[in-house]
N, C-alpha and C positions, 0 to 999 in steps of 0.2 A: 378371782376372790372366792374361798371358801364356802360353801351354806352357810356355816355358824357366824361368818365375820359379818356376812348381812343380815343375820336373825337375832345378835347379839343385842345389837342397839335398841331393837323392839322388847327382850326382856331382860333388859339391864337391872330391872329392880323385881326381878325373879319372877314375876306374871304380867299379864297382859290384860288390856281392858277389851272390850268389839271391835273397835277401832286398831287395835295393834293387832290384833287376830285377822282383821280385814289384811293390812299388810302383807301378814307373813302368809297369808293365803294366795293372795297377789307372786308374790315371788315363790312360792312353789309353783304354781303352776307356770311359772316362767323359766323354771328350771325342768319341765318336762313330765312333773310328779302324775298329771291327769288329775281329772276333777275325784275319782275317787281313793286314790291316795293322798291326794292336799285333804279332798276331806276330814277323813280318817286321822293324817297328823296331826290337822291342827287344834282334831279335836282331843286327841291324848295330851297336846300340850296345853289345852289350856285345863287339862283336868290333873294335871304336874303339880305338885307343892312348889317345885323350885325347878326351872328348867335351866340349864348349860348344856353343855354340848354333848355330852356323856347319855342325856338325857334323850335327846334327839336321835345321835347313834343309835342307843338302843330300840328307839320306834322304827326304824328305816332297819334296823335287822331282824325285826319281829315283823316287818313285811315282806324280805328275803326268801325269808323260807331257811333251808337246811343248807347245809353246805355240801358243795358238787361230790358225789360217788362215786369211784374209776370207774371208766366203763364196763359193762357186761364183760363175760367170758363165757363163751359156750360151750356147752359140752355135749355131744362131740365136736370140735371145730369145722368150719370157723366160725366165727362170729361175725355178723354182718351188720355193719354200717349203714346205713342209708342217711345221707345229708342232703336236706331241702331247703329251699331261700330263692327269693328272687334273684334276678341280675343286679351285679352291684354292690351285692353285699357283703363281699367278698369269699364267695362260698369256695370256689374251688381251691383258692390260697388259704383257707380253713382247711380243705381235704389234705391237702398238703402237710400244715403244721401240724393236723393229727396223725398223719402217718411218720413225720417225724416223731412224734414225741411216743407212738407205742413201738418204735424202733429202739428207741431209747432206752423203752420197759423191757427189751428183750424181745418185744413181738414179732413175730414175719406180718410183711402185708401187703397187699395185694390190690391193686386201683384200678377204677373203674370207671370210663368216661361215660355214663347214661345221658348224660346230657348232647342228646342230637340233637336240639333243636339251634344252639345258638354257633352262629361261623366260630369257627376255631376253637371250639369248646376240649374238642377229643384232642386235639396235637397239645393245645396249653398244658391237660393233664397228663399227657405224655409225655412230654417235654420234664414235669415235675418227677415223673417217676422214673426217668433218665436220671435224671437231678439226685434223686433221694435210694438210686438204687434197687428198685421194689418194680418185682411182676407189674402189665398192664395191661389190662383188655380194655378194649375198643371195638365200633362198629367197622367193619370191612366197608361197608360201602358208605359209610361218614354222613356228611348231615340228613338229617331226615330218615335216618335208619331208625327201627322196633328198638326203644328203651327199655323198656322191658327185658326183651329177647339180649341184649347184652347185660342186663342186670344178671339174668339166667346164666350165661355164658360165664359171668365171672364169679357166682360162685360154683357153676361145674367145676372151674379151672382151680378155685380153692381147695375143693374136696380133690380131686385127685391131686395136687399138689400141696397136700399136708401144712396149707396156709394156716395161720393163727385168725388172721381177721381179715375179712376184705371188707375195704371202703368205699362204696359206691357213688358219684356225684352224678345228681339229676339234675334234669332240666329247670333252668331259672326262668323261666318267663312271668307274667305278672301274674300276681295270686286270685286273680279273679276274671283268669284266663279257664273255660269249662276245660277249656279240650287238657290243655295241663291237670286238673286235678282228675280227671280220669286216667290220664296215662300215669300218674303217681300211684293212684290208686291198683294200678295194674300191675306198675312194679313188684310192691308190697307185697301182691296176691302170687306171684312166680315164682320169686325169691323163698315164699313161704314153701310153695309145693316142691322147689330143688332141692331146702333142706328144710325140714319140720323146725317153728318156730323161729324163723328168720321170718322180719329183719327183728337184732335182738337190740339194738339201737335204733331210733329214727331222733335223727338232730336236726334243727332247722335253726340256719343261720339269720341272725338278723342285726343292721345295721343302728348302733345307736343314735347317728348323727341325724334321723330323720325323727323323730320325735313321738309321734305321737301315730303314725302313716306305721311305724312299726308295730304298735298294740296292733292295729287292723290286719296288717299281713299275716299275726301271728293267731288271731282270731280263725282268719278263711283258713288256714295250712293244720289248724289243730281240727276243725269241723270236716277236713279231706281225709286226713291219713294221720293215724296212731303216732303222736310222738314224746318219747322218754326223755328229752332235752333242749335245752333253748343252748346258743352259741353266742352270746352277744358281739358282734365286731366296732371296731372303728374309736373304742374309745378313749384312746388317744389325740383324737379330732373331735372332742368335743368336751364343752365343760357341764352340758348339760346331761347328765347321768342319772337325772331322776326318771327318765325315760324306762331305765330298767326296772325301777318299780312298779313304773305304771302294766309294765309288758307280766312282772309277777305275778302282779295281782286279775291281771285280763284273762289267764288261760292256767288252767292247775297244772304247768309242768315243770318242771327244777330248771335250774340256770345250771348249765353245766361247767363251759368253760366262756373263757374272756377273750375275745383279742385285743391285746392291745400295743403293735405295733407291725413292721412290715417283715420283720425277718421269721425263720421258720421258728424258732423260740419262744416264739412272743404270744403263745395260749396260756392260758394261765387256768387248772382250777379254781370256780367259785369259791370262794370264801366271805359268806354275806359280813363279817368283821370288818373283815380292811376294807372290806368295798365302799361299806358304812363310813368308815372311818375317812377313805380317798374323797367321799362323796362329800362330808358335810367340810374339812376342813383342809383339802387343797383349792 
């Protein structure tokens, strides 16, 4: 059931008393909103002349923010990617749908397995970039290889191969793992020294099925390493998508793109409207 079809009944007669307020405070935070987005809406709604649904949309897109920007393009090429997230979040099947869709745009690109720390990490994205046709570097000697040192690696191989964009996938371990946000932090700093102002993206994917465990992951991942973008996944699997407000509001960085399903198509540009729109009344 939609937000509005259960918010309705509380202002059926166009406002609300303490007690309906209590409510719909109740069920935001049950939908994922966090204590300081429930707060925030329910106080714009009860400061409403007349609240429907129009009404609501519009507070839940004036918490959004902007709507997604294409990615960077650099000049000189490439442009470097850099994608962070736990395990689980579906990060590497993210690296993937983006290199599908700036294949799409015309781009060349180029992938990058930096993630040595997890089994099978480097063959999965290779495997993808068999799949999708695109360059791919990887560790020689596979797990527990210098991430960094293949982050390095793969945009040498950019620049002498007149790549448009290389997308780099890092290590997912838990985000309050030290040894992880230092070797992220070291990527960042090599990438920069191979090509000035790399990485010109840092995206960090995150899961919206987990609620609230997501604002936190995005908290430690924005306090490590510089990033221009949030990737939300999984929302498909979930009806609670107030989640994504509360992750807006946690950390100043844009929502870029969506996943919302398993095939390589299925990323979607933000657009805080429809989102609004999916959110309050499917």
């Amino acid at each position: 059931m939609g937000l509005w079809k259960q918010l309705a009944r509380v202002f059926s007669g166009g406002g609300a008393d303490s007690a309906q307020l209590e409510t719909v405070q109740r069920m935001l935070v049950e939908a994922d909103f966090g204590v300081a987005a429930t707060n925030d809406t329910v106080e714009r709604l009860s400061r409403a002349p007349h609240v429907n649904q129009a009404t609501l949309e519009q507070i839940i897109v004036e918490q959004l923010g902007p709507p997604a920007t294409p990615l960077a393009r650099a000049e000189p090429a490439p442009t470097v990617v850099l994608v962070f997230g736990v395990n689980g979040t579906g990060k590497t099947m993210t690296v993937a749908k983006l290199a599908h869709r700036l294949k799409k745009e015309g781009r060349s690109v180029l992938l990058a397995a930096a993630d040595t720390f997890r089994a099978g990490a480097t063959e999965q994205l290779e495997a993808w970039a068999k799949r999708l046709d695109v360059p791919f570097v990887g560790a020689s000697s596979g797990q527990g290889a210098d991430a960094a040192a293949v982050a390095f690696d793969a945009v040498d191989a950019g620049v002498a191969r007149g790549i448009d964009t290389v997308v780099v996938d890092t290590a997912g371990r838990l985000h309050t793992d030290e040894r992880l946000r230092e070797e992220l932090k070291k990527v960042v700093r090599v990438v920069g020294k191979r090509h000035p102002g790399a990485p010109h993206e840092s995206l960090l994917v995150l899961d919206a099925t987990i609620g609230q465990n997501a604002v936190q992951q995005a908290r430690e991942f924005a306090a490590a390493v510089p990033l221009s973008g949030l990737v939300i996944t999984k929302l498909d699997g979930t009806a609670k998508g107030g989640s994504v407000v509360a992750l807006r509001r946690s950390v100043q960085v844009p929502i870029r793109f969506l996943g919302t399903g398993e095939t390589l198509d299925d990323l979607d540009l933000f657009d805080p409207v429809k989102f609004a729109r999916r959110l309050v009344s499917e």
